[in-house]
Structure formats: structure tokens, C-alpha cells
Backbone as CSV, one residue per row, in Angstrom:
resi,resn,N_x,N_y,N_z,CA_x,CA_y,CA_z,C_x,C_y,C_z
1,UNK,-1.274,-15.952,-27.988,-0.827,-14.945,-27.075,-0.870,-15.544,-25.676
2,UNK,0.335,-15.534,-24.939,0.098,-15.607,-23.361,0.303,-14.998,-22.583
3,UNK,-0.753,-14.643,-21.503,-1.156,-13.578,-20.980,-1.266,-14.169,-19.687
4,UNK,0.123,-13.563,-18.710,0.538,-14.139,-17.653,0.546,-13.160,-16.739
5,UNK,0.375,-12.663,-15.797,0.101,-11.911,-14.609,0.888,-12.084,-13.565
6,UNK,1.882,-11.518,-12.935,2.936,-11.683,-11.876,2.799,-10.821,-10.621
7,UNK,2.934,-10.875,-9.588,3.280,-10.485,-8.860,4.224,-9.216,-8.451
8,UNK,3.587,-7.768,-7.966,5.156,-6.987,-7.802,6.083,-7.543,-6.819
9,UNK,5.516,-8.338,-5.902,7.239,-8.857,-5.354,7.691,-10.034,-5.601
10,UNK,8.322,-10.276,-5.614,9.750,-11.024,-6.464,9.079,-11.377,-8.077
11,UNK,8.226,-11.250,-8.734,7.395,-11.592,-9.674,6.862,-13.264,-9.696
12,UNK,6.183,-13.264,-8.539,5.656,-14.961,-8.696,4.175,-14.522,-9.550
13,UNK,4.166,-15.833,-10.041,2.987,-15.976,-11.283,2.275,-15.808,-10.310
14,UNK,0.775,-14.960,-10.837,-0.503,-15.229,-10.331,-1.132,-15.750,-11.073
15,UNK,-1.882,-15.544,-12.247,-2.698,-16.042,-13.101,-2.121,-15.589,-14.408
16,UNK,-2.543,-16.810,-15.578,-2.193,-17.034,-16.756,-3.344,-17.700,-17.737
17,UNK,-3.502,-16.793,-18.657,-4.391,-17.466,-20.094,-3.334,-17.416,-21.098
18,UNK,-4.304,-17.856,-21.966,-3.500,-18.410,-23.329,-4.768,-17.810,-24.327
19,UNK,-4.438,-16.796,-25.616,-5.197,-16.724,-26.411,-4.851,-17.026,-27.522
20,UNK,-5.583,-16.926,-29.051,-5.128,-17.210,-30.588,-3.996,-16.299,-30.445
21,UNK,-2.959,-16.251,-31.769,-2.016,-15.559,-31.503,-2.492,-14.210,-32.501
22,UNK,-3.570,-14.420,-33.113,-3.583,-13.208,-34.034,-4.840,-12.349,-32.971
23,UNK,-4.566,-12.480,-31.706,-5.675,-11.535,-31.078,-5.615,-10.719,-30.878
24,UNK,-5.795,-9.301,-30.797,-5.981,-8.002,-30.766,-5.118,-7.766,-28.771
25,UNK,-4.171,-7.911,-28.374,-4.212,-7.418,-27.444,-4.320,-6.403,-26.494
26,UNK,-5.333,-5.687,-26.917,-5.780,-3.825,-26.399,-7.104,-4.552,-25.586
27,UNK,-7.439,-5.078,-26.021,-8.978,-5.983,-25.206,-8.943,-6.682,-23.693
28,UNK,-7.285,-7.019,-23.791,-7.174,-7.953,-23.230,-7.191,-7.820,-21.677
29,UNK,-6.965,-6.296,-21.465,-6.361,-5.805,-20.156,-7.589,-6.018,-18.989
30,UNK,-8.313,-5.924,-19.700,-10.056,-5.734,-18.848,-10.536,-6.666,-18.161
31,UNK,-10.471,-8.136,-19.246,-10.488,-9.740,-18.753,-9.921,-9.309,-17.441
32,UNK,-8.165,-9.388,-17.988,-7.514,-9.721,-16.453,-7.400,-8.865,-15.467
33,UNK,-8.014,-7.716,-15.280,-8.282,-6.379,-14.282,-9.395,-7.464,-13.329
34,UNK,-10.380,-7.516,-14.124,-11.988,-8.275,-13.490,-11.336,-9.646,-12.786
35,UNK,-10.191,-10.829,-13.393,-9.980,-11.978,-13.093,-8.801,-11.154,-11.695
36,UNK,-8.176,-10.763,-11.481,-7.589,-10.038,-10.372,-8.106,-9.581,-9.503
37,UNK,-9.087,-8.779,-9.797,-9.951,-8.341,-8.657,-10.992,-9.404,-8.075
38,UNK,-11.595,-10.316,-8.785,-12.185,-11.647,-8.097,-11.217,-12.724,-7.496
39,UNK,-9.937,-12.600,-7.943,-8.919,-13.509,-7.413,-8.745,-13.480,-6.256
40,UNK,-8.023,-11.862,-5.977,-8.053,-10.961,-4.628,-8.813,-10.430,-3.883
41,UNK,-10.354,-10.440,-4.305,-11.540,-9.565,-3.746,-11.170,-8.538,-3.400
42,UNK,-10.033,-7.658,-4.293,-10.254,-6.888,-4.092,-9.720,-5.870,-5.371
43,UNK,-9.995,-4.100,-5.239,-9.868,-3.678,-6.569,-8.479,-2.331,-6.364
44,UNK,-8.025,-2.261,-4.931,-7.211,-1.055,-4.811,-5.679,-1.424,-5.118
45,UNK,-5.335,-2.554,-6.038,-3.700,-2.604,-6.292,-3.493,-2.039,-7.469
46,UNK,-2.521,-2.012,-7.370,-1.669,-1.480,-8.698,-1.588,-2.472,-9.867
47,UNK,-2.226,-1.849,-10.714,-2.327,-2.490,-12.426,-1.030,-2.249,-12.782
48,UNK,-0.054,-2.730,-13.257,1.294,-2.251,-13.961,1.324,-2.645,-15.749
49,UNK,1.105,-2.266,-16.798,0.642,-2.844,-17.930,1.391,-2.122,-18.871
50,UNK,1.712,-3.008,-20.258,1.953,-2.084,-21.651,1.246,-1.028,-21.978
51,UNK,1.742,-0.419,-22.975,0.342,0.788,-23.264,-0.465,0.146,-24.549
52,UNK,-0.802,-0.779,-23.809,-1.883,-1.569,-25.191,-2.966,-1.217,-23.939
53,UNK,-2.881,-1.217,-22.578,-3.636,-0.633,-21.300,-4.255,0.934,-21.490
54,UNK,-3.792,1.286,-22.377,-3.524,2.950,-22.434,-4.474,3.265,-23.451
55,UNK,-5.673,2.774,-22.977,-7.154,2.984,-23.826,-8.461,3.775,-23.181
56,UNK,-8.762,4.261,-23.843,-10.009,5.155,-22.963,-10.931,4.004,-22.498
57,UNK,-11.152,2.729,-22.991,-12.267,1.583,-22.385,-11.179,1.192,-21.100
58,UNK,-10.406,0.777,-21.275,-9.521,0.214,-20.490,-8.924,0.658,-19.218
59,UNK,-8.602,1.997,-19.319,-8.348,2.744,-18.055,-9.610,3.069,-17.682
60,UNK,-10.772,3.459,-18.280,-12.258,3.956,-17.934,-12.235,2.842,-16.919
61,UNK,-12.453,1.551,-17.370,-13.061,0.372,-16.697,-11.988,0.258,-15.260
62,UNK,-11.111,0.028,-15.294,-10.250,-0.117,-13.999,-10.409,1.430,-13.487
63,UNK,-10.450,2.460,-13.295,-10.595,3.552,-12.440,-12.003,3.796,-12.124
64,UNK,-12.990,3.144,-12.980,-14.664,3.194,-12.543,-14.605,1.807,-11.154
65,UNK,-13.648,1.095,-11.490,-14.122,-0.633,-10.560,-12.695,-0.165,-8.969
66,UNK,-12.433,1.378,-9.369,-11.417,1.971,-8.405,-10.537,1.465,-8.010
67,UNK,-9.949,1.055,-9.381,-8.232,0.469,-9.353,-7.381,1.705,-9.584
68,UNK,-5.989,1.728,-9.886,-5.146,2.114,-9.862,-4.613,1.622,-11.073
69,UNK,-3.718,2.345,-11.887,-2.628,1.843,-13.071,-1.826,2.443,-13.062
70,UNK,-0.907,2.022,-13.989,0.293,2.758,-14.495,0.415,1.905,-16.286
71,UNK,0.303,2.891,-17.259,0.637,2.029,-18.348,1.975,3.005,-19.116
């Protein structure tokens, strides 16, 4: 699985992992919420995500660390 993170304007890459391909991607959103917010130091942008995001751990965790989403 690769799990690449862009930019909302013009979509330049920010950060990118690489996982097994048989990995569960509902897990995955949380990693890169935490690796974004230490990237940026900070936690008030906009998450934009699949609804594999669209988890009670997952939105819990980004609206407790007082982010923002949309899944």
C-alpha cells in the first residue's frame, strides 16, 4: 500500500510511506494525522481522506488532537 499525502494547493507531495499490500487500511489514517501534525507543528488543517477515515478511533483521535476532517 502507498500512502502518499498531498498538499490542497496545487497537490505537491508532502509525505509518503509504503506499507505490505495486504494491510488493513482503516488504521492507517492516525499514523499520518500524528506524522502531519509533527511535520507542520501544527494540528488546525484540514484532513481530506477516504471513508476508510470514517471510524469512531480515527475521527475520535484527530478531533481530540483538534484537527479538522472531511471523509
Amino acid at each position: 500500500m502507498f500512502i502518499l499525502t498531498v498538499s490542497g494547493d496545487y497537490a505537491v507531495p508532502v509525505t509518503c510511506r509504503l506499507a505490505d499490500g495486504n494491510t488493513n487500511d482503516d488504521p492507517a489514517h492516525i499514523p499520518t494525522w500524528d506524522a502531519l501534525c509533527e511535520l507542520t507543528g501544527r494540528s488546525d488543517f484540514l484532513y481530506v481522506a477516504d471513508c476508510k477515515a470514517a471510524s469512531e478511533e480515527a475521527m475520535g483521535h484527530i478531533h481530540r488532537g483538534g484537527g479538522r476532517f472531511v471523509t
